[in-house]
N, C-alpha and C positions, 0 to 999 in steps of 0.2 A: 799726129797719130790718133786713132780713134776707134777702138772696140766695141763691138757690136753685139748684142746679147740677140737670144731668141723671141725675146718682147717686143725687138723693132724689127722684125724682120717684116720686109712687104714683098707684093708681088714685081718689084724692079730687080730683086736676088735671086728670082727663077733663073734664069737665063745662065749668070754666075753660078748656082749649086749646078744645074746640069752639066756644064764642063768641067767642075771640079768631080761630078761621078764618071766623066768621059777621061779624063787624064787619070784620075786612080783604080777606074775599073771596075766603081761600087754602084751599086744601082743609086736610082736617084732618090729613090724613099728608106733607102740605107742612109746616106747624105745625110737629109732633115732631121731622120733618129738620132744622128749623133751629132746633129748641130743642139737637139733639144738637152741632149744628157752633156752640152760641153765637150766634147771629146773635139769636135770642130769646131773652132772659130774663127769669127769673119773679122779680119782688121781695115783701116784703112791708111794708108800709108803714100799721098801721092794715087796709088789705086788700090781697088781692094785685095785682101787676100787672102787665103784660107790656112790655120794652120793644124796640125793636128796637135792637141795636146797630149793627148796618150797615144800609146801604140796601138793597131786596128789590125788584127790578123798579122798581113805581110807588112802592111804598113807604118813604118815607126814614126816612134813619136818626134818631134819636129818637121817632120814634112812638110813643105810651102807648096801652094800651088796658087798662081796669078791669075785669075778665068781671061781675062783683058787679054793678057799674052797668051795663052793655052802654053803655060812653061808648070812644070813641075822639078822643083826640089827635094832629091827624096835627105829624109832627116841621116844624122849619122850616126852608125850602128855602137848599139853598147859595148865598151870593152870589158872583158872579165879580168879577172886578177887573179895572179898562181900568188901564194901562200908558200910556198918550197919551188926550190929551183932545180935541187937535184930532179927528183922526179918527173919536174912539170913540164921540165924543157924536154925530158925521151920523152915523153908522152906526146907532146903536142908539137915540138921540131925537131922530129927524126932526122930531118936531113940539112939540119942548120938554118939556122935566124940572124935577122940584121938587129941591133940592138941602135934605138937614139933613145938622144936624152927625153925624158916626159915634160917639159917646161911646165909651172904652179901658174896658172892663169884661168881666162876661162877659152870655152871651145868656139868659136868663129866661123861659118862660114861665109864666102864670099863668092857672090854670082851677079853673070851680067844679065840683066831681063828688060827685052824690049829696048835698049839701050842703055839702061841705067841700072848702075853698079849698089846693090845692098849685101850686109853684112849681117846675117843671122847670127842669133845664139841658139845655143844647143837645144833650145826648147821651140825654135821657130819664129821666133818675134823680132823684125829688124830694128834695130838698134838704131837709133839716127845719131849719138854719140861717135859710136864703135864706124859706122858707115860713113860719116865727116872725116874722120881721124886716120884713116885707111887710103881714103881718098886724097886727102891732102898729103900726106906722108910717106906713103906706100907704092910711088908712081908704076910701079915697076908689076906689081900688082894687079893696077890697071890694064898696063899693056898687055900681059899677059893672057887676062881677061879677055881684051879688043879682039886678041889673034882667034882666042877658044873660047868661042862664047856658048862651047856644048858642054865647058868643061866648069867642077866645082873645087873652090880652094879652101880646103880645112887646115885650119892653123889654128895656133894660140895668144892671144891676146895678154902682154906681160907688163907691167911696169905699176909704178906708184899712181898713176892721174887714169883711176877707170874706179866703177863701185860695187864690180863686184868680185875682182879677187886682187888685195892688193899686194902684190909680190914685187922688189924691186931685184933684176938682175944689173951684172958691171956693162952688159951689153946694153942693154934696155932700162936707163934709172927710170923714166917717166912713162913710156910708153911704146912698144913693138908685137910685130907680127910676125909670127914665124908661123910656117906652112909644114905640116908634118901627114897631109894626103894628098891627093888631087883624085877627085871620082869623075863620071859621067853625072850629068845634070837628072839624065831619063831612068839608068841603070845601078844607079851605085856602084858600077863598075870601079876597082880603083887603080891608080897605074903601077904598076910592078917597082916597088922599094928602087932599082938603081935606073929604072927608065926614065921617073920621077925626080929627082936626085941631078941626074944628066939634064933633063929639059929648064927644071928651074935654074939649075945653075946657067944654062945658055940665055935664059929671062934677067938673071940676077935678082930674082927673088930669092928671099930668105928663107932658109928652112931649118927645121931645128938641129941640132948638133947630132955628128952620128957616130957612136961607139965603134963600130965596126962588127963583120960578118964573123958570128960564133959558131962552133959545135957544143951540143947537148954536154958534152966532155965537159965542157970548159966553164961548168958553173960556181965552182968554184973563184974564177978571174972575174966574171961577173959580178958576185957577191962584192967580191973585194973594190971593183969600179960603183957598183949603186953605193956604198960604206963611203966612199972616194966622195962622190957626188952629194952624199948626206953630209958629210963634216962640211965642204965650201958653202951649204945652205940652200943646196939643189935638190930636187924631189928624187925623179928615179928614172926609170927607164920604160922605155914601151917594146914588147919585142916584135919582131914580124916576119914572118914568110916569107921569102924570095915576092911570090907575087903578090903580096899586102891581102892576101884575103885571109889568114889568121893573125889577130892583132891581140895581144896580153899583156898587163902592165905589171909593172912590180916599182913599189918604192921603199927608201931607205925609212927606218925607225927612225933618224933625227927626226926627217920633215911629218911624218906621224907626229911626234913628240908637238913639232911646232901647231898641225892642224888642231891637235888636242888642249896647245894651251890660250890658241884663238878662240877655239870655239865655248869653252870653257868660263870665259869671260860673260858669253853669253848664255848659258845655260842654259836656261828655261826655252830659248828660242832654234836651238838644236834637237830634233828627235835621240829618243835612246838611242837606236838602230846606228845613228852616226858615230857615235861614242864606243859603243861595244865591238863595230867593225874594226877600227882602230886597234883596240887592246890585243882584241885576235891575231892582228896581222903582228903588233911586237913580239907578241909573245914566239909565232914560228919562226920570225926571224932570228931571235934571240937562242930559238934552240937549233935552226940552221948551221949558225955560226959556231953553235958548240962552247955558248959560254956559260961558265959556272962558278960556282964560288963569290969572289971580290969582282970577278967583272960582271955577274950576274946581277947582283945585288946595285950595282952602279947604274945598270940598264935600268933597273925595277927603281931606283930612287928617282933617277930623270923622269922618266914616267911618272911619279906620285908626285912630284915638281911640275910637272905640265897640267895636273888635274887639278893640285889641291889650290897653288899659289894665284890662280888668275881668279877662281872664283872665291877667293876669300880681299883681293882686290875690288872684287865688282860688289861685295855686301859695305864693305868698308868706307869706298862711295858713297852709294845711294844712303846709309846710313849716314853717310855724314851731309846729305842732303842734296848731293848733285845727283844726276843722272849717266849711265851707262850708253856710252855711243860710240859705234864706229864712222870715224873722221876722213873724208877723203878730199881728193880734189880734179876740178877737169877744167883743161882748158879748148877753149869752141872759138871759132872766129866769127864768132857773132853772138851779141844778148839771144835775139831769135832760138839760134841753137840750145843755147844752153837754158832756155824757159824750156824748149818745146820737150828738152833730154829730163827736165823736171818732169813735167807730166807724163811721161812712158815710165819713170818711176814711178808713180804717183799708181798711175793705172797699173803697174802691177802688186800694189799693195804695199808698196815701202811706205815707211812713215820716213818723212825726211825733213830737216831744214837747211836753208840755204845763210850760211853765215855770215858770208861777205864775197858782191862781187867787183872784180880790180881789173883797170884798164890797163892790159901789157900791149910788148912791140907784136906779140904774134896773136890778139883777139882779146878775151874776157876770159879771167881764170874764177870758176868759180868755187868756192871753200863750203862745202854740205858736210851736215849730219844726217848718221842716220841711227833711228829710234829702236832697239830692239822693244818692244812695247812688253812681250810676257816675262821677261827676267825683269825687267825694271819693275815693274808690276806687282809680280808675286816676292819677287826679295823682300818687297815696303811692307807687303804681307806678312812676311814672316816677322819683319822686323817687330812689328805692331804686334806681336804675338799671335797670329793667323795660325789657322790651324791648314795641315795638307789633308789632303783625299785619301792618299792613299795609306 
């Protein structure tokens, strides 16, 4: 894989921007403007390809487009979060929503182009890890694919051997893919909650768990099932529309609790913005649920336990001279793979090390760290007596 800035570009990638202005629609000196400011970039992948990194108008951010193929992937759309469910469900499903499970992982999709099957992240950039792993594993997936090659599979990416969310479910300890859309490749169209539902299951593709078909009534039973879902170590739920064109999520305070005492470890390397979303949402849930007193106070401790305990681990560390890092592992059916999965990390700015790689019956598992650099960084600071900015 091989990123392309606007320093190398020559006159062999006219040809390529003009059909990336011909399948989005933008002129072609739109195109160059925002190859210049980054918003477009050119990868190479096997062929090249364009992806958007920010949103453009109509345009969201992940978009792929292949000039080679004249295929366009369009990226997939932001979901909002309700805060209250009494209100949020009359408000936005008057007439009933299908509730499934949210599975903790990261967002995947998966398209056939030109004949050959990649797996995007939510940001556009195909993954040669996540696209090996899918393909070897996933057969089912592929066929899928073979029959509807106009068609896109958004799923979640779960288990302990991937680097960047590592959740283990009883379904999935190492590694799985569950499908929780299917759109048009051209249109973002997406297929209707039980047409969807119906089709994969005829594929025997996996999809994520489904709650079942609620009224705005019943948020109460809801509550009580995402609480359900938080205590087994499960995030929450995604709600949706009969036809999948409004989609909202909601998750349980545990697995907040859990995001906040992950991320917490890393401190320095998380935006406030991440932190403060979090508190928000317990706090409405908290008063959703209508607790007070002893159980109040319970919520509000768990809480001060997910904040204060991981970052007073991670000073205690580096203070004592090691360094802060999150640990994973993957395994590739080939050294190849698993250099080439180094450098697409690399190229996106991870700092990593590779700790040790082991010949198994199923390829090369390899054992990496990776570097949060400003919490390590600025901790040594303070320790050293450094003074803050602010």
């Amino acid at each position: 894989m091989r990123f392309t800035n606007e320093k190398e570009h020559d006159t062999t990638m006219d040809k390529e921007i003009k059909r990336v202005a011909e399948l989005t629609g933008l002129p072609v000196k739109k195109v160059y403007w925002l190859m210049k400011r980054d918003v477009i970039q050119r990868i190479e992948y096997g062929q090249p390809y364009y992806r958007f990194r920010h949103k453009h108008g109509k345009i969201l951010k992940g978009t792929v487009v292949f000039p080679e193929e004249r295929e366009i992937v369009q990226g997939f759309p932001k979901i909002r979060r309700l805060y209250t469910l009494k209100e949020g469900l009359r408000k936005y499903f008057p007439d009933g929503f299908y509730a499934e499970e949210k599975l903790d992982g990261y967002n995947v999709r998966t398209v056939l182009v030109g004949g050959e099957q990649y797996s995007l992240t939510r940001g556009g950039i195909i993954c040669p890890y996540t696209t090996e792993r899918i393909k070897r594993q996933e057969k089912q997936v592929t066929e899928f694919l073979e029959e509807n090659p106009e068609k896109v599979l958004c799923g979640e990416v779960i288990g302990l051997e991937n680097p960047y969310q590592e959740k283990s479910y009883p379904e999935a300890k190492e590694f799985g893919y569950y499908i929780f859309d299917v759109r048009d490749k051209k249109t973002n169209k997406p297929l209707p909650v039980e047409e969807r539902r119906t089709v994969l299951e005829e594929h025997g593709v996996k999809q994520v768990p489904l709650l079942g078909l609620f009224k705005p009534s019943d948020w109460k039973k809801l509550l009580t099932e995402v609480r359900k879902l938080g205590d087994q170590g499960r995030e929450g739920v995604v709600l949706k529309s009969p036809d999948s064109r409004t989609i909202i999520k909601y998750t349980s305070n545990q697995n907040t609790n859990r995001d906040l005492e992950y991320a917490f470890r890393f401190y320095s390397d998380y935006g406030q913005a991440f932190f403060f979303r979090r508190i928000v949402r317990e706090a409405f849930q908290a008063w959703e649920l209508g607790l007070e007193g002893k159980a109040l106070e319970e919520e509000a401790a768990r809480l001060g336990k997910s904040i204060m305990l991981p970052m007073v681990q991670t000073i205690q560390e580096i203070a004592s001279g090691r360094e802060v890092t999150e640990d994973f592992r993957i395994t590739v059916p080939s050294k190849k793979l698993g250099q080439e999965f180094i450098r697409h990390l690399e190229h996106l700015g991870i700092v990593i090390r590779v700790n040790k790689i082991e010949k198994t019956n199923e390829g090369y598992k390899f054992w990496i760290s990776r570097r949060y650099q400003s919490t390590n960084d600025k901790t040594k600071h303070y320790l050293e007596g450094g003074l803050s900015e602010e």
